[in-house]
DSSP file (Angstrom, degrees, kcal/mol; ACC not computed):
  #  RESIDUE AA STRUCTURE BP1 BP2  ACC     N-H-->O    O-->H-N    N-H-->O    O-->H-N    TCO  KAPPA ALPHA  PHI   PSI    X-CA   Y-CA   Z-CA
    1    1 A X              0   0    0      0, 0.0     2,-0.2     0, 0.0    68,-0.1   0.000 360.0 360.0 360.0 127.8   54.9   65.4  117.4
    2    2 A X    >>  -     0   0    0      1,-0.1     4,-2.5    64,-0.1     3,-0.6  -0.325 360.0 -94.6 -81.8 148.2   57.4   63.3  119.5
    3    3 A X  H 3> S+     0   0    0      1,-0.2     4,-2.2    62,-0.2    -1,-0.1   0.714 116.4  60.5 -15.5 -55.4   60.3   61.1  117.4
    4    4 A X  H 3> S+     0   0    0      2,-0.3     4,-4.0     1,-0.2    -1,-0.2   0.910 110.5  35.1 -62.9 -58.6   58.3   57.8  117.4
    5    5 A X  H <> S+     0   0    0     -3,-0.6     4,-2.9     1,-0.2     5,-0.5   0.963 109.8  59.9 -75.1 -51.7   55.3   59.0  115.5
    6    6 A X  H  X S+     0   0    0     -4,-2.5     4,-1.9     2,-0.2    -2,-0.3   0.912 112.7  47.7 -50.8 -49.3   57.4   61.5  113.2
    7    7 A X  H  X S+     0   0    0     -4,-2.2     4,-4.0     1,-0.2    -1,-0.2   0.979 115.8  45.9 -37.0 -57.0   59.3   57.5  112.2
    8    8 A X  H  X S+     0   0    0     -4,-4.0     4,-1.8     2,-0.2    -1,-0.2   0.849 110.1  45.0 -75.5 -15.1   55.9   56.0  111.8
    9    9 A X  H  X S+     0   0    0     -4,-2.9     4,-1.5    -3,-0.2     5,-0.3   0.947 123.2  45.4 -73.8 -54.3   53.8   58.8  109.4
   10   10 A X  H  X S+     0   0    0     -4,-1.9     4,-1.4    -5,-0.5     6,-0.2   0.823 110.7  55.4 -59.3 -18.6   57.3   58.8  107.3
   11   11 A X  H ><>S+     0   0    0     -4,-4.0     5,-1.6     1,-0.2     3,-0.9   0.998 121.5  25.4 -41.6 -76.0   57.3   55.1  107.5
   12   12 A X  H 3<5S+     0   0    0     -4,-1.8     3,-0.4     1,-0.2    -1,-0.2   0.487 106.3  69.3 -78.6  -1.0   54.3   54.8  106.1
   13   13 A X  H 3<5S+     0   0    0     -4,-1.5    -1,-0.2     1,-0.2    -2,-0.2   0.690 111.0  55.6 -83.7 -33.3   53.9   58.0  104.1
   14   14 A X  T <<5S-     0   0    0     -4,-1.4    -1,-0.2    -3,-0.9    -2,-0.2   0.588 115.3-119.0 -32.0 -48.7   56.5   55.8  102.5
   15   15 A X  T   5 +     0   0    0     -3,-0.4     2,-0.5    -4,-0.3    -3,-0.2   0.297  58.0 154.6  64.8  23.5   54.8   52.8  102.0
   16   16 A X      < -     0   0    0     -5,-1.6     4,-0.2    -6,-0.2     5,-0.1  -0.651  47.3-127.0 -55.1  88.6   57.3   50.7  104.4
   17   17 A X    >>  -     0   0    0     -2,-0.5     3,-4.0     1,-0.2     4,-2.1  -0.119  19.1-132.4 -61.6 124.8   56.3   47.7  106.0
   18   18 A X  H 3> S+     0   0    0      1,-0.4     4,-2.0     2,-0.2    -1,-0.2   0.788 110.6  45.7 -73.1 -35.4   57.1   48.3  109.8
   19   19 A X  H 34 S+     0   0    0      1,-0.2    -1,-0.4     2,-0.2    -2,-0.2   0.278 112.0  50.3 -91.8  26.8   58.9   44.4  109.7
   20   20 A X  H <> S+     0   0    0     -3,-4.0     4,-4.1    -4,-0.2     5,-0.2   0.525 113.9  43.8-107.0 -36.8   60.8   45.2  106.2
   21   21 A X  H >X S+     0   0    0     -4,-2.1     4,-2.8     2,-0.2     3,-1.1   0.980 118.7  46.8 -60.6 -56.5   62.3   48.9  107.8
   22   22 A X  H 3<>S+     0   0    0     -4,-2.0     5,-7.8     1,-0.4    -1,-0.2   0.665 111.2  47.0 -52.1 -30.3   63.2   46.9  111.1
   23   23 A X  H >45S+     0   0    0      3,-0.2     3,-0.6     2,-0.2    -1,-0.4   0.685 113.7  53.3 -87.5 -31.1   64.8   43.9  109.1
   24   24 A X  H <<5S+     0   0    0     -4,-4.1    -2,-0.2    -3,-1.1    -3,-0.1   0.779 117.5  37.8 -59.0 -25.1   66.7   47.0  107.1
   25   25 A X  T 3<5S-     0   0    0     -4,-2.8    -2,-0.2    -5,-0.2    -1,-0.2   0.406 115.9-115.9-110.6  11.4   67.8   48.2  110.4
   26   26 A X  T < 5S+     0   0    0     -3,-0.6     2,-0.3     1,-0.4    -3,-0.2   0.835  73.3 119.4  54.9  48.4   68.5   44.9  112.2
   27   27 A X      < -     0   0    0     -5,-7.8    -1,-0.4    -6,-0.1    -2,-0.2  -0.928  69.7 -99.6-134.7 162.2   65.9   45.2  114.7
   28   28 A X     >  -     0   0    0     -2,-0.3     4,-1.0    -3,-0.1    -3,-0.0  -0.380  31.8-127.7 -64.9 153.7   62.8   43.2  115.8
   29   29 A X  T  4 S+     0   0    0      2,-0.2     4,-0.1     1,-0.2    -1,-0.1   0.588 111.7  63.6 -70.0 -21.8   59.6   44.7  114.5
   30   30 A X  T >> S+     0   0    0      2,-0.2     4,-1.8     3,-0.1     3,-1.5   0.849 103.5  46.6 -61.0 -57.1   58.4   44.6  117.7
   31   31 A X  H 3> S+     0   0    0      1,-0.2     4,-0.7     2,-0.2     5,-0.2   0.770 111.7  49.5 -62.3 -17.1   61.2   47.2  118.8
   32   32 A X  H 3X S+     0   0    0     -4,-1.0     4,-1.5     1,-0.2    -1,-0.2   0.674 108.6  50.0 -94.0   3.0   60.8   49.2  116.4
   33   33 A X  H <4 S+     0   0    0     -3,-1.5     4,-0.4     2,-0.2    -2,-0.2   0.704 106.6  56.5-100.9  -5.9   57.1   49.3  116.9
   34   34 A X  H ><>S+     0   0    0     -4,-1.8     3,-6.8     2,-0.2     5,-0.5   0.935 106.3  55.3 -58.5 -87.4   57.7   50.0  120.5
   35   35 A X  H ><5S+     0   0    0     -4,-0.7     3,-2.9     3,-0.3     4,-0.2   0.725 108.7  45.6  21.0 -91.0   59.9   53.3  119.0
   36   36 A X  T 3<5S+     0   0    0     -4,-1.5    -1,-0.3     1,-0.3    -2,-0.2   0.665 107.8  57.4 -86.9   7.0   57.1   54.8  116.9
   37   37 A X  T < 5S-     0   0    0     -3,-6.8    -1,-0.3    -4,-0.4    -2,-0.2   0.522 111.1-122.9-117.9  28.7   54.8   54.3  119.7
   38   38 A X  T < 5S+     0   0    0     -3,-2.9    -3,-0.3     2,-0.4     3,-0.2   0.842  80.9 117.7  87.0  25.6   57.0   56.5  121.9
   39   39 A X  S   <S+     0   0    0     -5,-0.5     2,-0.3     1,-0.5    -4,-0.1   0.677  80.4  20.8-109.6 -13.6   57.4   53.7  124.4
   40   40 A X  S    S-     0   0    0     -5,-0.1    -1,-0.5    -9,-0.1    -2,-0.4  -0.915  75.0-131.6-175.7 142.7   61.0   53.5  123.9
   41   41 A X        -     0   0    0     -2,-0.3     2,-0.2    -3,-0.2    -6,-0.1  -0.450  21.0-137.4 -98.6 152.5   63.8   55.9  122.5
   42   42 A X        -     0   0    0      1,-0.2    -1,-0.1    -2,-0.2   -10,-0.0  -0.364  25.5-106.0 -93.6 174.9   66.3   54.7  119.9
   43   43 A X        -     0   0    0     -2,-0.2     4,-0.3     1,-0.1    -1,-0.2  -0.228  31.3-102.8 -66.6-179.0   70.0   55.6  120.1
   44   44 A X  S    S+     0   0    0      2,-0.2     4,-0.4     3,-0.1     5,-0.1   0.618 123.1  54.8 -88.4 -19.3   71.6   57.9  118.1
   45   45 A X  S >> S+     0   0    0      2,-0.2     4,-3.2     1,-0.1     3,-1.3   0.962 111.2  50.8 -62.1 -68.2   73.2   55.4  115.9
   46   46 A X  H 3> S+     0   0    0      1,-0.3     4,-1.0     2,-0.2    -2,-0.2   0.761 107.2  51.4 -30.3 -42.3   69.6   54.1  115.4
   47   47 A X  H 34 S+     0   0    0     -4,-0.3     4,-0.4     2,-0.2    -1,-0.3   0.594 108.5  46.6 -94.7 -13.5   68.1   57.3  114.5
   48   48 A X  H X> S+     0   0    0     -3,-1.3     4,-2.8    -4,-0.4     3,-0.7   0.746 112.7  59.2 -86.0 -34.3   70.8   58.4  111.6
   49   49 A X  H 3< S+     0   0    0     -4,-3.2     4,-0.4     1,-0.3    -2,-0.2   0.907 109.7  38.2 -63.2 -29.1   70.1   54.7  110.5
   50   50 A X  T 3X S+     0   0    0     -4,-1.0     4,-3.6     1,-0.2    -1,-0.3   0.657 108.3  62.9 -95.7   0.7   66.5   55.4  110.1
   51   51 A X  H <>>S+     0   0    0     -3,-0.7     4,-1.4    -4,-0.4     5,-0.7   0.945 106.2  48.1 -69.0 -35.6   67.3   58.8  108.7
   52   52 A X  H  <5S+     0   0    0     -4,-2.8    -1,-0.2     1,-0.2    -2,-0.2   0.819 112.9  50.2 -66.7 -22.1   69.0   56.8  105.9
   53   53 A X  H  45S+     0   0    0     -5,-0.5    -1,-0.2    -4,-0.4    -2,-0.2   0.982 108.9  46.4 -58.1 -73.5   66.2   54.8  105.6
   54   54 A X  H  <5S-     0   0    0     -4,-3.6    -2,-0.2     2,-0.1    -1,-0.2   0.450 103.1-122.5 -43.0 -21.5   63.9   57.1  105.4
   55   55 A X  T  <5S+     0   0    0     -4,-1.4     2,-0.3     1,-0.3    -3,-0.2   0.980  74.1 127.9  63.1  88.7   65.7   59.3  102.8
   56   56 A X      < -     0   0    0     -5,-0.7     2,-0.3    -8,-0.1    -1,-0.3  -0.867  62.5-123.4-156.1 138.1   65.4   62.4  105.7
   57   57 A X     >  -     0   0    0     -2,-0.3     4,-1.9     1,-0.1    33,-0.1  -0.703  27.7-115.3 -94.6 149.6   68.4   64.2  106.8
   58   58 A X  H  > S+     0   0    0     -2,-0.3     4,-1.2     2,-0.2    -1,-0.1   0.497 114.5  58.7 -84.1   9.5   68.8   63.9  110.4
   59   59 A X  H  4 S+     0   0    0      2,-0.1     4,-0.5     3,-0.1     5,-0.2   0.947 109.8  50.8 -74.7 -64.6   68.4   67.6  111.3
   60   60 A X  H  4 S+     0   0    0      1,-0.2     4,-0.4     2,-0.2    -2,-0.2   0.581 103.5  57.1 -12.3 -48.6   64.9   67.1  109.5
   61   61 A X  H >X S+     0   0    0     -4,-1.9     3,-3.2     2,-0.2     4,-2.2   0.967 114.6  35.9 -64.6 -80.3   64.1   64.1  111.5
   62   62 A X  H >X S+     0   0    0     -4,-1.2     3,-2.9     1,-0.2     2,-2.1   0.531 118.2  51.8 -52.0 -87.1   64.6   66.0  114.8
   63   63 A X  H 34 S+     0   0    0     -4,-0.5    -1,-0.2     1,-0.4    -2,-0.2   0.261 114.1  39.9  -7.8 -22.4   63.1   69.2  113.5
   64   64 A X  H <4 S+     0   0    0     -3,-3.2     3,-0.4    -2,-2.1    -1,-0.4   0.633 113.5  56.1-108.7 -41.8   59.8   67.7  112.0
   65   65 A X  H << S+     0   0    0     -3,-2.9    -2,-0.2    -4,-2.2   -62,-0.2   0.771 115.0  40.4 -68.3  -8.2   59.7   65.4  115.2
   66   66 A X  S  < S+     0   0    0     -4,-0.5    -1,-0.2    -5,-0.3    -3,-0.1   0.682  93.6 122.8-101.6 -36.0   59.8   69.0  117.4
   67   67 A X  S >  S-     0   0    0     -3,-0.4     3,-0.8    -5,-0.2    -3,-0.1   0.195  70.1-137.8 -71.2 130.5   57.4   71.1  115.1
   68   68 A X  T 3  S+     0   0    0      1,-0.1    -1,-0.2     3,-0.0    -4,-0.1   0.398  78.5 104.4 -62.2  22.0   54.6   72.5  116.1
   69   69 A X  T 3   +     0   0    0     -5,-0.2     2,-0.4     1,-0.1    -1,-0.1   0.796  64.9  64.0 -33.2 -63.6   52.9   71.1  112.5
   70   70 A X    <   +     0   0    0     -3,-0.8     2,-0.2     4,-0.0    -1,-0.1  -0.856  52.2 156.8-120.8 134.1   50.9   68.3  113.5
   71   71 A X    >   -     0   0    0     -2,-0.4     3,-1.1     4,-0.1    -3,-0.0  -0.896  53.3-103.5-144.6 163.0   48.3   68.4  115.4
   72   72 A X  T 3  S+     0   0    0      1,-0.3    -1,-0.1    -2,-0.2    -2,-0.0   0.967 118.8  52.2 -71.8 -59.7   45.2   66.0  115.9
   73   73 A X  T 3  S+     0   0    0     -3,-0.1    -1,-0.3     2,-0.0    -3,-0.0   0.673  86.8 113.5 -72.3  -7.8   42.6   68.4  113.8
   74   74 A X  S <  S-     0   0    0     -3,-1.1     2,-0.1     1,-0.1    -4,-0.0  -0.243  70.1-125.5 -55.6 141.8   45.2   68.7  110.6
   75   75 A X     >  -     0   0    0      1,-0.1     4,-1.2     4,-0.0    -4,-0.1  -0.362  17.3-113.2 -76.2 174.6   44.0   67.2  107.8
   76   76 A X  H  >>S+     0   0    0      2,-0.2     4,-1.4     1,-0.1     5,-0.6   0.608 118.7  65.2 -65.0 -29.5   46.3   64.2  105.7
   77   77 A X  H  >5S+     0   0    0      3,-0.2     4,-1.4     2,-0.2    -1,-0.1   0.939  99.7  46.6 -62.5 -55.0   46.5   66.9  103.0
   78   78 A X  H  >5S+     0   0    0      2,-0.2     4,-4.1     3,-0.1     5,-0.3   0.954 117.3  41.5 -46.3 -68.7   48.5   69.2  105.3
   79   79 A X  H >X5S+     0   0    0     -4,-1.2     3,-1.9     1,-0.2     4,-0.5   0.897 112.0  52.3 -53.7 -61.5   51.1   66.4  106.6
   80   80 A X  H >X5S+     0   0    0     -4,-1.4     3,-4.2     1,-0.3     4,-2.3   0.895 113.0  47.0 -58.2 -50.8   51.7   64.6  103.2
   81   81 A X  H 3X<S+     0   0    0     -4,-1.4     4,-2.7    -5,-0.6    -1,-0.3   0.935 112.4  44.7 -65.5 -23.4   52.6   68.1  101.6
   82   82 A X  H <X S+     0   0    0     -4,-4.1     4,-0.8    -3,-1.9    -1,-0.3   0.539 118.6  46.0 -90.1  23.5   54.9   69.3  104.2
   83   83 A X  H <X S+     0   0    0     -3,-4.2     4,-3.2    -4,-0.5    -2,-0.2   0.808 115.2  50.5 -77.2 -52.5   56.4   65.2  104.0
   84   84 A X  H  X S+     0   0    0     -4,-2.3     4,-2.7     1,-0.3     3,-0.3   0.928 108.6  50.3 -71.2 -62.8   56.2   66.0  100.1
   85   85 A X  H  X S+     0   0    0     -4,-2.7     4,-2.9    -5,-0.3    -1,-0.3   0.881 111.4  48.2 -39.4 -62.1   58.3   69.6  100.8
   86   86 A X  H  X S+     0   0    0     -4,-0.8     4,-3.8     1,-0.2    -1,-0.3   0.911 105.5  57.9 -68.1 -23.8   61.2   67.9  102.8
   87   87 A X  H  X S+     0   0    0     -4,-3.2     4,-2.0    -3,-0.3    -2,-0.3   0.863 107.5  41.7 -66.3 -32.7   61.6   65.5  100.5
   88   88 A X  H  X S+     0   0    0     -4,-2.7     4,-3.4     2,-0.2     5,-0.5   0.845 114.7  55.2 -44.8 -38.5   62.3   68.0   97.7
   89   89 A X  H >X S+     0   0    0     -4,-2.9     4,-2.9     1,-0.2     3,-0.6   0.982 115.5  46.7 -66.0 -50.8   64.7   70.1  100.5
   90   90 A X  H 3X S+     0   0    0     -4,-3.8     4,-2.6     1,-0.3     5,-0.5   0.936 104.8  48.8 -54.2 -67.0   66.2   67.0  100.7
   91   91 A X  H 3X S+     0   0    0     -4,-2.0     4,-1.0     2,-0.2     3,-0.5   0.804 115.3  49.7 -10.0 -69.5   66.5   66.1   97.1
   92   92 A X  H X< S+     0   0    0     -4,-3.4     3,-0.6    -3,-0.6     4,-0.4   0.883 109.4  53.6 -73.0 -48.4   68.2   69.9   96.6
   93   93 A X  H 3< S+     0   0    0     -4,-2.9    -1,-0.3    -5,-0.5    -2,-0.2   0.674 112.4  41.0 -73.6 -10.2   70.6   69.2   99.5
   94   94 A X  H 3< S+     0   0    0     -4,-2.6    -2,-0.2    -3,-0.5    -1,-0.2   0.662 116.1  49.2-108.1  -6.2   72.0   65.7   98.1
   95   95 A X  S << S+     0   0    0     -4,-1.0     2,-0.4    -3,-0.6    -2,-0.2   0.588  98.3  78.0 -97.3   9.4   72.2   67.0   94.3
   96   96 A X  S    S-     0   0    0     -4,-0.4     2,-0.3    -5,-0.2     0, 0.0  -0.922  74.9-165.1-131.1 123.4   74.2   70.3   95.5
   97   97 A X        -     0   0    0     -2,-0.4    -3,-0.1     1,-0.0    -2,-0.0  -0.966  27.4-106.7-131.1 132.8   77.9   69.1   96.2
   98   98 A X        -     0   0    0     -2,-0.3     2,-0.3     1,-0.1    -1,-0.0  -0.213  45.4-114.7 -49.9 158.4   80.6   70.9   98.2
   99   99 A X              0   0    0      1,-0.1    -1,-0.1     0, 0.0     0, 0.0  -0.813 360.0 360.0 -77.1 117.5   83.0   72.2   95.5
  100  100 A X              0   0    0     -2,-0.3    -1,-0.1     0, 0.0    -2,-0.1   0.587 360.0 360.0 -83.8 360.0   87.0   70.4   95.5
């Protein structure tokens, strides 16, 4: 799945309105719908902003945007649980704190 779409399934797996994320991230709704339809690539500043959005760590982002997962004959059952899965790894990686 290229970058764009991996924004919009979490976007919306979310329940984020495409002009509420864009107004979080001080962009037009319009660029940012260009963005999830692959028509134009964000920075890198842009893409840790939407990792923060998203609650996704930004190895995740690229790494789910890369995967060989999703594919057009997967059911909705399949993505949401492996959405459901990083959002726990995440969870575990922000309560787990380096040690002073």
């Amino acid at each position: 799945m290229k970058l764009g779409k991996t924004i919009k399934v979490l976007r919306t797996n979310l329940g984020i309105r495409q002009k509420d994320l864009a107004r979080r991230l001080e962009i037009t709704p319009t660029y940012l719908s260009l963005i999830e339809s692959d028509r134009k690539e964000p920075s890198l500043f842009l893409i840790k902003a939407l990792s923060i959005e998203l609650n996704v760590p930004l190895g995740l982002l690229f790494w789910e945007a890369h995967s060989d997962f999703y594919t057009k004959n997967e059911s909705g059952d399949r993505q949401k649980r492996i959405h459901e899965l990083l959002h726990e790894l995440h969870g575990l990686l922000s309560e787990s704190s380096p040690e002073d």
